[in-house]
N, CA, C and O atoms as CSV, one atom per row, in Angstrom:
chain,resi,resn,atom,element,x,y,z
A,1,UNK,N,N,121.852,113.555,97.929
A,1,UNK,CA,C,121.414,113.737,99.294
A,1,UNK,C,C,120.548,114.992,99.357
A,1,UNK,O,O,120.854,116.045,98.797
A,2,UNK,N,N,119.456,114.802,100.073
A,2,UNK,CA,C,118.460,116.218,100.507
A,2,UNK,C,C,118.642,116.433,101.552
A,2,UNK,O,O,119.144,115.767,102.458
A,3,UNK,N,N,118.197,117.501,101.494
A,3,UNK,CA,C,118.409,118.252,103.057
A,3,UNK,C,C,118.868,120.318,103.178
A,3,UNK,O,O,119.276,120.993,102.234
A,4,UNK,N,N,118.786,120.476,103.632
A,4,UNK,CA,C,119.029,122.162,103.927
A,4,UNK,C,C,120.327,122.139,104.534
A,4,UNK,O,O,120.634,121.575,105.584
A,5,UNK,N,N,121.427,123.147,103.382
A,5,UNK,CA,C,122.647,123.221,104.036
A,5,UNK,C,C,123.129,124.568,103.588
A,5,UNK,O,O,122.202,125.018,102.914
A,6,UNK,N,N,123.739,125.114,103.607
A,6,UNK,CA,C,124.281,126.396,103.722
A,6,UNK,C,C,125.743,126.895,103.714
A,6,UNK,O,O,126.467,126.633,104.674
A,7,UNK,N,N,126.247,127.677,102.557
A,7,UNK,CA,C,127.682,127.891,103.028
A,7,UNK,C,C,128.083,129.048,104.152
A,7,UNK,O,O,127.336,130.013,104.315
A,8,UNK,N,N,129.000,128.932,104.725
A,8,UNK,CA,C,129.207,129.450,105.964
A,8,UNK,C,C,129.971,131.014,105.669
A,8,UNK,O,O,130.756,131.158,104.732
A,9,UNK,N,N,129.738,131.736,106.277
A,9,UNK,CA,C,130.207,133.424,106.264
A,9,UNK,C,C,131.895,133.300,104.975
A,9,UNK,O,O,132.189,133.615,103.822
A,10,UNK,N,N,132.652,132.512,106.412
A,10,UNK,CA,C,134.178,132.589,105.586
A,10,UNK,C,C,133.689,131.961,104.337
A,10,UNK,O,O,134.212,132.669,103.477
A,11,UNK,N,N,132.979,131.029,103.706
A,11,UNK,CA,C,133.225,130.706,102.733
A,11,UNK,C,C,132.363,131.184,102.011
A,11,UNK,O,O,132.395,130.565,100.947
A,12,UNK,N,N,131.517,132.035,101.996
A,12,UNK,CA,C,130.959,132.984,101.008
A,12,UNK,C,C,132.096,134.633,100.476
A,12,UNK,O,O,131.877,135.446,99.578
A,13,UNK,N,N,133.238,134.570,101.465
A,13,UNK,CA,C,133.484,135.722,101.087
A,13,UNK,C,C,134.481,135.234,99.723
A,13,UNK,O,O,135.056,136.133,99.109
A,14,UNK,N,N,134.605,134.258,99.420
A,14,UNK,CA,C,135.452,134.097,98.530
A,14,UNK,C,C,134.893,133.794,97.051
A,14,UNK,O,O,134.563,132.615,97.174
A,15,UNK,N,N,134.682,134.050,96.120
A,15,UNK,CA,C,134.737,133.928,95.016
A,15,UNK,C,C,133.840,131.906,94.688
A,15,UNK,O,O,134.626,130.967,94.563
A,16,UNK,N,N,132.975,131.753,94.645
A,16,UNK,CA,C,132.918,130.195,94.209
A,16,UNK,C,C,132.976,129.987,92.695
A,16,UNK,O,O,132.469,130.550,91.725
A,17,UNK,N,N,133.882,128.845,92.902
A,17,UNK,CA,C,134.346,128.859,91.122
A,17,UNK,C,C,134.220,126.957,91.120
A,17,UNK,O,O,134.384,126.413,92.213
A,18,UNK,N,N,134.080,126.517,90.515
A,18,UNK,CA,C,134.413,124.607,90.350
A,18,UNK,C,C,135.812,124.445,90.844
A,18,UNK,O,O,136.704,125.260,90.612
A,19,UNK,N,N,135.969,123.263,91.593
A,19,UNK,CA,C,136.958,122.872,92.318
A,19,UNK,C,C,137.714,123.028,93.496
A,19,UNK,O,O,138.571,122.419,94.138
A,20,UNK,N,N,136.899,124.355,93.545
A,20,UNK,CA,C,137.382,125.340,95.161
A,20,UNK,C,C,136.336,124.499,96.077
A,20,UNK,O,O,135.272,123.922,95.854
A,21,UNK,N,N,137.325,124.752,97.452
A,21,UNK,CA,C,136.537,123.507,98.806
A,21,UNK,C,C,136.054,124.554,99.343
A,21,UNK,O,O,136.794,125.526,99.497
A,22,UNK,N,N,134.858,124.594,99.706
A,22,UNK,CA,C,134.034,125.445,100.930
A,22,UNK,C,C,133.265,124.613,101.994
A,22,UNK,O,O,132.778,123.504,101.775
A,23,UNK,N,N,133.200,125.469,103.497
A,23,UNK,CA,C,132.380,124.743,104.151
A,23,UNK,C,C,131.484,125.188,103.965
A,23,UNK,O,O,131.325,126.299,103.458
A,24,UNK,N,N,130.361,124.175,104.454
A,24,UNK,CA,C,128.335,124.517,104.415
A,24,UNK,C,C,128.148,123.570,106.293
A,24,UNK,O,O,128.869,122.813,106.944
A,25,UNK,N,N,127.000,124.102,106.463
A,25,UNK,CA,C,126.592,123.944,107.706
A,25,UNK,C,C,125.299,123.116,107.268
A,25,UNK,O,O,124.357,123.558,106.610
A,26,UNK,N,N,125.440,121.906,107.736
A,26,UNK,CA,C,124.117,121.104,107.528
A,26,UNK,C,C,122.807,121.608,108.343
A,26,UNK,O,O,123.039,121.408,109.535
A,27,UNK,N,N,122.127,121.912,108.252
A,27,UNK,CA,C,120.704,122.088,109.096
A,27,UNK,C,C,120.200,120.943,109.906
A,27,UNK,O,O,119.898,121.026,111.096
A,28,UNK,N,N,120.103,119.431,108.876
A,28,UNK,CA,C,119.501,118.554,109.195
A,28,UNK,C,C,120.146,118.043,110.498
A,28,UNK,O,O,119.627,118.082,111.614
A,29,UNK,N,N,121.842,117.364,110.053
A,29,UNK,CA,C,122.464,117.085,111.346
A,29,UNK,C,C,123.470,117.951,111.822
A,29,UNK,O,O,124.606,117.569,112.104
A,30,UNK,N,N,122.943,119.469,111.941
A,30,UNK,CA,C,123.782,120.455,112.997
A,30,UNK,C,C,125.648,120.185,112.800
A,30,UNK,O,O,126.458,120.668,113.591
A,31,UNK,N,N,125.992,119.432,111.736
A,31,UNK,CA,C,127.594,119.765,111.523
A,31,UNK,C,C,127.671,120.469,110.508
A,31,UNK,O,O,126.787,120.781,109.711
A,32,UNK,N,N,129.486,120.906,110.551
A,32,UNK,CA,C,129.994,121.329,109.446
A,32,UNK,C,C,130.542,120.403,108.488
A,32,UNK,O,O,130.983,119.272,108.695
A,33,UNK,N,N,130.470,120.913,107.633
A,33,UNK,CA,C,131.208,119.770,106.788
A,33,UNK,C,C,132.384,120.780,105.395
A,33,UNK,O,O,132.029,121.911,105.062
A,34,UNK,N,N,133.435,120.263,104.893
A,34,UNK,CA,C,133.896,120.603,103.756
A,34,UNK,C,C,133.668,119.672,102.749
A,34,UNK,O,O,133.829,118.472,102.971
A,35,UNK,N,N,133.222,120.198,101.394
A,35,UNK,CA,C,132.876,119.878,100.454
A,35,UNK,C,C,133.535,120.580,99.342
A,35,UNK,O,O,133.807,121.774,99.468
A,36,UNK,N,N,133.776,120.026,98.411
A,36,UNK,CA,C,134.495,120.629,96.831
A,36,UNK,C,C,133.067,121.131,95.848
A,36,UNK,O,O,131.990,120.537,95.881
A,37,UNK,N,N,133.344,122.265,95.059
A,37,UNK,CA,C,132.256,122.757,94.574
A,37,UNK,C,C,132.511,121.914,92.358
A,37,UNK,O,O,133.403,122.065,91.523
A,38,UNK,N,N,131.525,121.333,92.357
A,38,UNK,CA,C,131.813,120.341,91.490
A,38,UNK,C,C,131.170,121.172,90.315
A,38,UNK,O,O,131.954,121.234,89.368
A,39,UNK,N,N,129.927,121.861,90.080
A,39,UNK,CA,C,129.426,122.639,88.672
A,39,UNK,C,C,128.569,123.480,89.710
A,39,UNK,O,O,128.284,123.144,90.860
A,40,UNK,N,N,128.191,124.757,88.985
A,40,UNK,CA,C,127.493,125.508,89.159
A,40,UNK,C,C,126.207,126.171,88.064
A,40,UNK,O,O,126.550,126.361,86.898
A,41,UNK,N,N,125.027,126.444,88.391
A,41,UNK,CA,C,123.838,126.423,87.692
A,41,UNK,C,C,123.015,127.904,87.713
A,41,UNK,O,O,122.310,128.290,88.646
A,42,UNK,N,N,123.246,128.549,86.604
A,42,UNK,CA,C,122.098,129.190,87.567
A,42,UNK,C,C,120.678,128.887,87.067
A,42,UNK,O,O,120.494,128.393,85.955
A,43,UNK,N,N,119.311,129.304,88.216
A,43,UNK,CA,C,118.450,129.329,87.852
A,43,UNK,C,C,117.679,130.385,87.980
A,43,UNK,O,O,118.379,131.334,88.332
A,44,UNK,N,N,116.177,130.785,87.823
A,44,UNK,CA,C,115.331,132.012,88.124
A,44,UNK,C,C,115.946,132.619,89.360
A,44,UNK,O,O,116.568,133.662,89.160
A,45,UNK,N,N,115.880,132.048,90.931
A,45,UNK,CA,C,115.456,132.698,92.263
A,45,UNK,C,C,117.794,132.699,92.338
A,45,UNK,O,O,118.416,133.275,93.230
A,46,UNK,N,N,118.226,132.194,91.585
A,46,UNK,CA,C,120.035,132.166,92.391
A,46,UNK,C,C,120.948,131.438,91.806
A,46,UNK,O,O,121.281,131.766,90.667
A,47,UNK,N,N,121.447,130.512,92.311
A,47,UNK,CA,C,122.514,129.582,91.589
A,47,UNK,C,C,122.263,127.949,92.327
A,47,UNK,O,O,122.240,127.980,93.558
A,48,UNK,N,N,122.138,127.004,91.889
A,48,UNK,CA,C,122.671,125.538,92.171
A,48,UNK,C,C,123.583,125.466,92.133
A,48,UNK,O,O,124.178,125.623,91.067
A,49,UNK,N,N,124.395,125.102,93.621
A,49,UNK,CA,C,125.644,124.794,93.266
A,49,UNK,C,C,125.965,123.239,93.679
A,49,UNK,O,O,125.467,122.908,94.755
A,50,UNK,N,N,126.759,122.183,92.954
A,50,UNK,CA,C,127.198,120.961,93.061
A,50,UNK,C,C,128.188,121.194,93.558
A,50,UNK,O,O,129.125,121.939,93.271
A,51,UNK,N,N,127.825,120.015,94.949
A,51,UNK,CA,C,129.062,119.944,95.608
A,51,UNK,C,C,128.956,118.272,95.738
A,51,UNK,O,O,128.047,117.506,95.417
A,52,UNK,N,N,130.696,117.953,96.540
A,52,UNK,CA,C,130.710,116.576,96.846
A,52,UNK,C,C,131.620,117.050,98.196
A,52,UNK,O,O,132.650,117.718,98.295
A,53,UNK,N,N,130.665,116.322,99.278
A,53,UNK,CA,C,130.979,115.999,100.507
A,53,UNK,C,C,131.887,115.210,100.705
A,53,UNK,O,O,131.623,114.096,100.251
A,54,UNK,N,N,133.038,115.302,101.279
A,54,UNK,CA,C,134.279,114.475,101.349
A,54,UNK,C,C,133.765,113.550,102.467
A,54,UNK,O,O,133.748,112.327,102.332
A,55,UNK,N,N,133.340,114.194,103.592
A,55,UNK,CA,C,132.993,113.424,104.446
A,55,UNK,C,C,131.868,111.989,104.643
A,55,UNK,O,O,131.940,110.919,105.248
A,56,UNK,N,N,130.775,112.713,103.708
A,56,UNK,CA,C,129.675,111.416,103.938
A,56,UNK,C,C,130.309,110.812,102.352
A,56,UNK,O,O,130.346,109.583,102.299
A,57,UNK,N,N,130.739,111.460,101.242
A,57,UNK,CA,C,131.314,110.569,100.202
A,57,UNK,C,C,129.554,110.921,99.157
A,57,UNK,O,O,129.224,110.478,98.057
A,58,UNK,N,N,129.112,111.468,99.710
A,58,UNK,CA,C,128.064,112.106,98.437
A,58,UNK,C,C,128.030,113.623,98.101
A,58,UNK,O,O,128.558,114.584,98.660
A,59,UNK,N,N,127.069,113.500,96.773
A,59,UNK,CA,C,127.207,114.588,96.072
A,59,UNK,C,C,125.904,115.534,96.309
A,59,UNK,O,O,124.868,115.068,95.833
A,60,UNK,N,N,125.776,116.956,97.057
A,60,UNK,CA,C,124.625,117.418,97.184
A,60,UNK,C,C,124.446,118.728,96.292
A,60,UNK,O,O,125.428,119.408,95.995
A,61,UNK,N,N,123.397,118.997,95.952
A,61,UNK,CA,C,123.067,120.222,95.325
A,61,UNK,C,C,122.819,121.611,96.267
A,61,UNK,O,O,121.804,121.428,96.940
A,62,UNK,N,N,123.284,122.639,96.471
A,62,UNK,CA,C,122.617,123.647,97.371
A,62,UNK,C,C,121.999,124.893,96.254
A,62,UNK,O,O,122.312,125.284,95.130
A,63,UNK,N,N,121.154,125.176,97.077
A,63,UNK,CA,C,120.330,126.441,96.105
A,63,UNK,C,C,120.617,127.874,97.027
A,63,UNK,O,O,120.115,128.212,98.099
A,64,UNK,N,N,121.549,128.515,96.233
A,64,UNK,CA,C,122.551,129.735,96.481
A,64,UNK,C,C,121.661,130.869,96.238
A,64,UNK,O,O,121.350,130.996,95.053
A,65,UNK,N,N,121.017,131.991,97.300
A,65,UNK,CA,C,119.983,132.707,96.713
A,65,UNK,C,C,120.777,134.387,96.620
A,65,UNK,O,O,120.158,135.337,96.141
């Protein structure tokens, strides 16, 4: 899934590791959602992080700067 999403204050203060659930705030359709953090990447500008949305049942990538 594409789209601009974001993890939310509380769930940046914690440590992201694989398997830990955080929320992200969708941009596109203005909800929250919880998602499980599935692998993490880094690249040049931050980190990719894989997640899977419990709710819509897909897997999105966010770019963590």
């Amino acid at each position: 899934m594409t789209g601009k999403a974001e993890a939310t204050s509380r769930s940046t203060r914690a440590t992201l590791s694989k398997g830990r659930d955080i929320e992200i705030y969708d941009w596109d359709t203005g909800d929250y959602h919880d998602v499980t953090v599935e692998d993490m990447r880094s690249s040049g500008s931050g980190t990719e992080v894989e997640v899977y949305d419990h709710e819509s049942g897909d897997y999105r990538t966010l770019d963590m700067e």
